[in-house]
C-alpha positions in Angstrom: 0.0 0.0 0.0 1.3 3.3 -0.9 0.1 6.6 -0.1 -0.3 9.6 -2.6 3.0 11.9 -1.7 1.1 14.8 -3.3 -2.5 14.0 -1.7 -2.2 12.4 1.5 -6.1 11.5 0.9 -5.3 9.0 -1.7 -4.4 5.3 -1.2 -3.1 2.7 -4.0 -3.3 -0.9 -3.1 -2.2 -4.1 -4.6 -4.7 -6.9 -4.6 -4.7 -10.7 -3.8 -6.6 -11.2 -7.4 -4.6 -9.2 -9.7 -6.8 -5.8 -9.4 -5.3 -2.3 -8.2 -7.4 -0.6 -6.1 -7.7 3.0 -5.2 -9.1 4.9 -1.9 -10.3 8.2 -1.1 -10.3 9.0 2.4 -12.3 12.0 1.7 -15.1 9.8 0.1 -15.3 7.1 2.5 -14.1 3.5 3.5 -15.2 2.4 0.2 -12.7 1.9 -3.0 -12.6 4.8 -5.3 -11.1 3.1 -8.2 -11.0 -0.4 -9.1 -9.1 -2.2 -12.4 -10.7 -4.4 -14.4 -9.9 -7.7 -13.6 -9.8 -8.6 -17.5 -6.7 -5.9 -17.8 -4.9 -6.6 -14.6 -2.1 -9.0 -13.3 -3.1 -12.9 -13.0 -1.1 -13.0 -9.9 -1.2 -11.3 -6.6 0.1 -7.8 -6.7 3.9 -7.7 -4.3 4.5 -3.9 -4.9 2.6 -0.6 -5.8 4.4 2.6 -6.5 3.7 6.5 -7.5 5.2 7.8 -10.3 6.6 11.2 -10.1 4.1 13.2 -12.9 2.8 16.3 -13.0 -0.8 15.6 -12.5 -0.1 12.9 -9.2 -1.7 10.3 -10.6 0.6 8.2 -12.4 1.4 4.7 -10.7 2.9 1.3 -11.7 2.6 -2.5 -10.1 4.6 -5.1 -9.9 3.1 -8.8 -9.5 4.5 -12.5 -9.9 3.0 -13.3 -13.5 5.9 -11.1 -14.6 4.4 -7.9 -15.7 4.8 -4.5 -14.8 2.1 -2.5 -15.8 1.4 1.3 -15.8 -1.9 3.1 -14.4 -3.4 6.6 -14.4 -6.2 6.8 -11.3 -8.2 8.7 -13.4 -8.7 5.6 -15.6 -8.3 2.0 -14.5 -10.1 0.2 -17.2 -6.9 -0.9 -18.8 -3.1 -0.3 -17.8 -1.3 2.2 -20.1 1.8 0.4 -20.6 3.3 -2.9 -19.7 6.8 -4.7 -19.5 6.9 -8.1 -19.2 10.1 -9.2 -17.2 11.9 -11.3 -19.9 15.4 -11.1 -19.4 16.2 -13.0 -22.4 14.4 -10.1 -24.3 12.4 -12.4 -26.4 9.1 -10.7 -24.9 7.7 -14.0 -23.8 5.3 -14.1 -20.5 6.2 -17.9 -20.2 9.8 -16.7 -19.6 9.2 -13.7 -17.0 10.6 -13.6 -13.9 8.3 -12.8 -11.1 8.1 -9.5 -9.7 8.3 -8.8 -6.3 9.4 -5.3 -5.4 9.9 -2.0 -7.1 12.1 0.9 -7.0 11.4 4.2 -8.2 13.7 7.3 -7.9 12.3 11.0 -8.5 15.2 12.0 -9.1 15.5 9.7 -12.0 12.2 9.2 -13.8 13.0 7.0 -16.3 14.3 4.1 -14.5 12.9 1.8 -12.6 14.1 -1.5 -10.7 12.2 -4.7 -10.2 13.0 -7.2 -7.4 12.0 -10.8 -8.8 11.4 -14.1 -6.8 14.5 -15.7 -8.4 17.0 -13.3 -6.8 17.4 -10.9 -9.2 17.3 -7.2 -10.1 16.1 -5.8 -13.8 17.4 -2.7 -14.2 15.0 -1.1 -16.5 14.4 2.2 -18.6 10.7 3.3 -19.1 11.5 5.5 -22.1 13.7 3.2 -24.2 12.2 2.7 -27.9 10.9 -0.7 -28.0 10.3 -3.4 -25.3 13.5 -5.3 -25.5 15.4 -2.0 -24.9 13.4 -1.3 -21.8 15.5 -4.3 -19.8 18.7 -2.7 -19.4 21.3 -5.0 -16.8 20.2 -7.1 -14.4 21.7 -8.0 -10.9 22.2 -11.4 -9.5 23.7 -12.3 -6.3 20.6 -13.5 -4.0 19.4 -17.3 -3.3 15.8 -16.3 -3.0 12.9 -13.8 -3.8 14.0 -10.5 -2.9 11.6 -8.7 -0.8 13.0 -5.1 -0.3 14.7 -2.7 -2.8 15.5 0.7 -2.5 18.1 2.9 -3.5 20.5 5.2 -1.1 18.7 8.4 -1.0 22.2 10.1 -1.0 24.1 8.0 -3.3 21.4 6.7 -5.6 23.8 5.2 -7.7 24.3 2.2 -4.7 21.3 0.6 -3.5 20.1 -2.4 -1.0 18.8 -5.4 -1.7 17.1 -7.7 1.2 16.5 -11.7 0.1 17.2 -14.8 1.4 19.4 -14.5 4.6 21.1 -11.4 3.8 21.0 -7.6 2.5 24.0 -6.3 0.4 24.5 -3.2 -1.4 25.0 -2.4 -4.9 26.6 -0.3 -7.1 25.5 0.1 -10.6 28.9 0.0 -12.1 29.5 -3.1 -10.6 26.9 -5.6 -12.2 28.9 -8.9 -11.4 28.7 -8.6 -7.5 27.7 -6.9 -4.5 30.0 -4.3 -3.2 28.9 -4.9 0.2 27.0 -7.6 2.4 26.1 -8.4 5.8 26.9 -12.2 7.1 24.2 -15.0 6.7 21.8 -15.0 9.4 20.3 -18.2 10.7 16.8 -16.5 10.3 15.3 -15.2 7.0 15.3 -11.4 6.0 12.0 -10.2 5.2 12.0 -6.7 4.7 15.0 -4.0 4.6 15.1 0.1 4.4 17.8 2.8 4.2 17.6 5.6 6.9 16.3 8.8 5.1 18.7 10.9 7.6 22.3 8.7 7.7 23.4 7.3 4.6 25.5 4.5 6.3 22.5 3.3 8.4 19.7 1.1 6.9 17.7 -1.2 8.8 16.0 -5.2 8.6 14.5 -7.3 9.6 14.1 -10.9 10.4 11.8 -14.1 10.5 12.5 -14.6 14.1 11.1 -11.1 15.1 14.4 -9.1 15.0 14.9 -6.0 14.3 18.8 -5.4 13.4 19.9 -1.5 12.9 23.4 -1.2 10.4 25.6 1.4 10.9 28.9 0.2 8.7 30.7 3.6 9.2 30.9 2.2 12.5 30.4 -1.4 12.4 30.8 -3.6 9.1 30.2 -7.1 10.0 27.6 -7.0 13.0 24.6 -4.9 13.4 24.9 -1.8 15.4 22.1 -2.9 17.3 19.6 -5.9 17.2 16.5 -6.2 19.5 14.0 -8.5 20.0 10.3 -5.9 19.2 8.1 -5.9 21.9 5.0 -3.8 22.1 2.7 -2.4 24.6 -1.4 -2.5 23.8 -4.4 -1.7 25.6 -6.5 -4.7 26.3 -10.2 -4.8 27.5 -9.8 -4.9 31.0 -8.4 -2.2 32.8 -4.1 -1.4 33.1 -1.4 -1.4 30.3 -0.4 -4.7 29.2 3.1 -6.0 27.4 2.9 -7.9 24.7 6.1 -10.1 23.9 6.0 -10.8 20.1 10.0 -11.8 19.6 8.5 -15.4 18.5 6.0 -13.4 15.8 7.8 -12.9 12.5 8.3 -9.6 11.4 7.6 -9.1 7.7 7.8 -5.2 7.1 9.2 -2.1 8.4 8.6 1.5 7.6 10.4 4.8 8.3 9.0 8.3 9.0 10.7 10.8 7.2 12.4 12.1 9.8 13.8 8.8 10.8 13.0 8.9 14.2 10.3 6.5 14.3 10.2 2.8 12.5 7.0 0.8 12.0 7.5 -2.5 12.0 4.6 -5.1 10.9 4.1 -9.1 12.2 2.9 -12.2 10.8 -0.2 -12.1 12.5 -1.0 -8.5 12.0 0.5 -6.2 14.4 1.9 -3.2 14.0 4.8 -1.5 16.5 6.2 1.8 16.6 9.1 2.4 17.6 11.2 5.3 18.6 15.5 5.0 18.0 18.2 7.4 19.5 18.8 10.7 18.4 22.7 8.9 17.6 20.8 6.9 14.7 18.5 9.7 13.4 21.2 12.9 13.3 23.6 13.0 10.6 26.9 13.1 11.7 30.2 15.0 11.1 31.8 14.0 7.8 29.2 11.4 7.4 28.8 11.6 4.1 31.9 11.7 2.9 33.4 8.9 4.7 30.1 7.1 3.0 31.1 8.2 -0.2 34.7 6.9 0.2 33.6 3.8 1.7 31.6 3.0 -1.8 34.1 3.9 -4.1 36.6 1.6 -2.5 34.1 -1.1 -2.7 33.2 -0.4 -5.9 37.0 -0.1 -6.8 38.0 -3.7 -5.3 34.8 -5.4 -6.9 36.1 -4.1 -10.4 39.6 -5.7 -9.8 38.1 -8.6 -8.6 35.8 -9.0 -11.9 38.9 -8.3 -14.4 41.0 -11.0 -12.2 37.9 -13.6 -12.4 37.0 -12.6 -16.6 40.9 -13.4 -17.1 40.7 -16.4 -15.0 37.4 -17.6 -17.0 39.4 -16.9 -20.7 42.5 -19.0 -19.7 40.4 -21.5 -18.3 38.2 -21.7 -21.8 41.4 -21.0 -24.0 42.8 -24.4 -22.1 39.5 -25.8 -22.8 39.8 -24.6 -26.5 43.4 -26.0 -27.0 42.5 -30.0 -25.6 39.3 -29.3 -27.8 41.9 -28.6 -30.9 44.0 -31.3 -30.1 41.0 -33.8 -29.7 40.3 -32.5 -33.4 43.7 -32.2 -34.9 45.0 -36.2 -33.7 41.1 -37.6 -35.3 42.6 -36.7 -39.2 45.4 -38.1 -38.1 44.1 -41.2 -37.8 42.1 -41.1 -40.8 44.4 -39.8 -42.9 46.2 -43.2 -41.7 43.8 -45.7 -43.1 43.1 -43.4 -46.0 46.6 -44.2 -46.8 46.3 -47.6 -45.7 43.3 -47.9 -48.4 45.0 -46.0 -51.0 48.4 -48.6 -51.0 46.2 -51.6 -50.9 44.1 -50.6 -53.7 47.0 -49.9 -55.6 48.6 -53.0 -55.3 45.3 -54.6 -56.4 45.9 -52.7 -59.6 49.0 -53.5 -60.2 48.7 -56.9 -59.5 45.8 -56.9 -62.0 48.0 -55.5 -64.5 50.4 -58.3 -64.2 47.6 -60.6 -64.4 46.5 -59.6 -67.4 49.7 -59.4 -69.0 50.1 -62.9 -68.0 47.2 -64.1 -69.8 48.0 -62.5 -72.7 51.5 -63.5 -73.0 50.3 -67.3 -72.6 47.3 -66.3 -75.3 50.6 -65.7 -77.3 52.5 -68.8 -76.5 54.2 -70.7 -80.0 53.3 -73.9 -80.7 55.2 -76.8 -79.6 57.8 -79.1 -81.5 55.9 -81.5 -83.8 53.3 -79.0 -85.3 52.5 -79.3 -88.9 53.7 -75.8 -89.5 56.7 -74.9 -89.2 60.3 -76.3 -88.1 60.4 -76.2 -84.3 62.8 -76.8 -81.5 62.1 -78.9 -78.6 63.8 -78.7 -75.1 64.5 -81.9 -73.5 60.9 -82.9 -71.2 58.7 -81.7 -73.8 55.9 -79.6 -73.6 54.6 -81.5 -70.6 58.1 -81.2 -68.4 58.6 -78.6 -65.9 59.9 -76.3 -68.8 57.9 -75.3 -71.4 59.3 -75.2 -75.1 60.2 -72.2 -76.8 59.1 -72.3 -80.5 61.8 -70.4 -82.6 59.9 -70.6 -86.3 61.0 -68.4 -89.4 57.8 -68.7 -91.2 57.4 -70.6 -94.1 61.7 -70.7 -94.5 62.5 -74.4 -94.4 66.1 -73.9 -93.0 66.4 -72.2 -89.4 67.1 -68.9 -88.1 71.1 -67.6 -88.7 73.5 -66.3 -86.1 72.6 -63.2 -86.6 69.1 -63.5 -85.7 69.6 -65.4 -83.4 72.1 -62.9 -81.2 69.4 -60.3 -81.9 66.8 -62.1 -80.6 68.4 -63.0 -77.6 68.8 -59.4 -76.8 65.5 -58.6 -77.3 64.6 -61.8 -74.8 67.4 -60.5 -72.0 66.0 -56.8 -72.2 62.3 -58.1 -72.1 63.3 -60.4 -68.9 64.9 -57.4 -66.9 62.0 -55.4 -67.9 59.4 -57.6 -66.6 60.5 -60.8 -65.0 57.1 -62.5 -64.4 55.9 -62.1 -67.4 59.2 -63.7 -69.0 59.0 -66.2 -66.8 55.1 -67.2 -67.4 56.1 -67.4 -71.2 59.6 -69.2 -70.9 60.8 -70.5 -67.5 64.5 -71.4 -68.7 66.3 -70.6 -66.6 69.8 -70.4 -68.9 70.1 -68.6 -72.3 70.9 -71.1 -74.5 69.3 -71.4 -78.0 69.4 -74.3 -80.4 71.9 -74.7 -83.1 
């Protein structure tokens, strides 16, 4: 619930169903101004805001169906713009993180920041051109919904986040990490505010009914101060009574604007008010700029840290890389083995083929033995049938033999032939010596 800062009279509320609602305290108890549940979130509504606008009545909700719509009070038939919460920047409501708080700075009025159940912050700017622009950076450092977001109303570049068992503070230039954090508390943070007089104090609290106040100027790693809320009411009967509620779970806080005075609302209902020092609500000497100091170093060691863990992560995938190279370089390796491998044996089946061939043709070729009818032959002892073949030396139809001369030249041709080609020699005359007949 958020009241009007320009008319106290107004009230904006978030419904269970999905509808905004809008009060009057001038007109009554009853709602003013009710959306129409056909145009409104399908989830409960987490977190209502006002928008600083000329006219005052210019708001936005937040809810856990992953939109974030924009309404004018005037007119709450239909929202006049919505973002859905899709980091991936497809646009998709499947894919949209649900939204849980909002943060909205006067002092800049074009962005906005959305606390999601999955522990993250969209950074987001209302005036970028199309939707997918509008989701700037996002935030991630939390294990659980974060409940509380608010920026440091002196340094709004730095912020505070409140989520699972922790609250740590952000810088914007620092996306990677949180600049700051407190240690993890056995109990669950539920709720988390900066003080609007000291910008080192900010204050949460817990599931166990703790209150813890943060002063890191002076104290980083404890609270300043953590009490157990108790409350005093006035029963029925007669005389004041206390009311220990340290076993209630506290699930919101509130500051006046002074910061003298926190609100802090229970799990069943209850509200307490309570009143801190004047040390906790009065700016102190130097305050500020020991604050400012204090977040540049931060922000200073986080970006050192980043460029150490970005080299870290490139060595680590240029390692990765290299055995992924090597994997690829020794597989042609091997390949290129039995391509080899292939390419020999197929051509040693050609070649032996070849020799094939030639074999048959040479015996296709074979003269005729002694004792043809054409022809004067010469036989070699073992006929035709012995384990040497007969060579047929034949001049034609000449009925004397072949002359020295021929016969030197032809044994030439036969020793030139047998050098050239031995098994093909061999196939067609097996002799083993050169010797020719007379």
């Amino acid at each position: 619930m958020e009241y009007n800062p320009k008319d106290s009279h107004v009230l904006l509320a978030g419904c269970y169903n999905g509808q905004i609602a809008c009060w009057d305290t001038r007109k009554g108890s009853l709602v003013a101004e009710l959306s129409t549940i056909e145009f409104s979130h399908r989830d409960p509504v987490y977190g209502t805001l006002w928008l600083q606008s000329k006219t005052g009545t210019e708001c936005f909700s937040a809810s856990t169906d992953g939109q974030v719509m924009w309404w004018d009070v005037r007119k709450m038939t239909e929202p006049t713009e919505v973002v859905i919460m899709d980091i991936t920047r497809n646009e998709r409501l499947e894919h949209a993180l649900g939204a849980i708080s909002l943060e909205f700075e006067s002092t800049m009025p074009t962005k906005f920041m959305v606390g999601t159940e999955q522990g993250i912050v969209i950074s987001c700017n209302r005036k970028a051109k199309t939707s997918a622009e509008k989701i700037v950076c996002t935030f991630s450092g939390h294990h659980g919904p974060i409940y509380a977001l608010q920026r440091n109303p002196f340094y709004p570049k730095n912020f505070l986040t409140v989520g699972d068992w922790t609250a740590r503070i952000w810088s914007e230039d620092s996306r990677e990490s949180s600049i700051m954090w407190t240690k993890y508390h056995m109990a669950y943070l539920t709720d988390g505010a900066w003080s609007p007089v000291r910008p080192a104090v900010f204050f949460t609290t817990k599931m166990d009914g703790t209150l813890d106040i943060w002063d890191f100027v002076f104290k980083q790693c404890d609270p300043a101060l953590s009490l157990k809320v108790t409350c005093t009411c006035l029963p029925m009967h007669p005389g004041p009574q206390t009311l220990q509620v340290c076993d209630e779970a506290l699930f919101c806080l509130r500051l006046q604007d002074n910061g003298c005075f926190i609100a802090c609302g229970s799990q069943l209902g209850t509200t307490t008010l309570l009143e801190v020092s004047s040390g906790l609500c009065t700016l102190q000497r130097n305050e500020k700029n020991t604050v400012s100091s204090i977040f540049e170093r931060e922000t200073r060691r986080e970006k050192i840290l980043e460029a150490r863990h970005r080299e870290m992560r490139l060595k680590e995938k240029g390692k990765a890389e290299g055995k992924d190279d090597d994997l690829r370089e020794g597989e042609p390796a091997l390949n290129l083995e039995e391509l080899v491998t292939k390419a020999e044996e197929e051509f040693f089946d050609v070649i032996f083929t070849e020799l094939k061939k030639r074999e048959a043709e040479a015996m296709k070729q074979k003269p005729k033995p002694v004792g043809a009818s054409s022809g004067l032959g010469v036989g070699w002892p073992g006929g035709s049938h012995g384990a040497r073949a007969a060579c047929l030396l034949t001049s034609g139809d000449h009925e004397q033999g072949p002359t020295d001369k021929t016969l030197r030249c032809e044994r030439v041709k036969a020793q030139h032939r047998r050098e050239k080609n031995k098994r093909v020699w061999a196939s067609v005359c097996p002799c083993k010596q050169d010797r020719l007949p007379s």
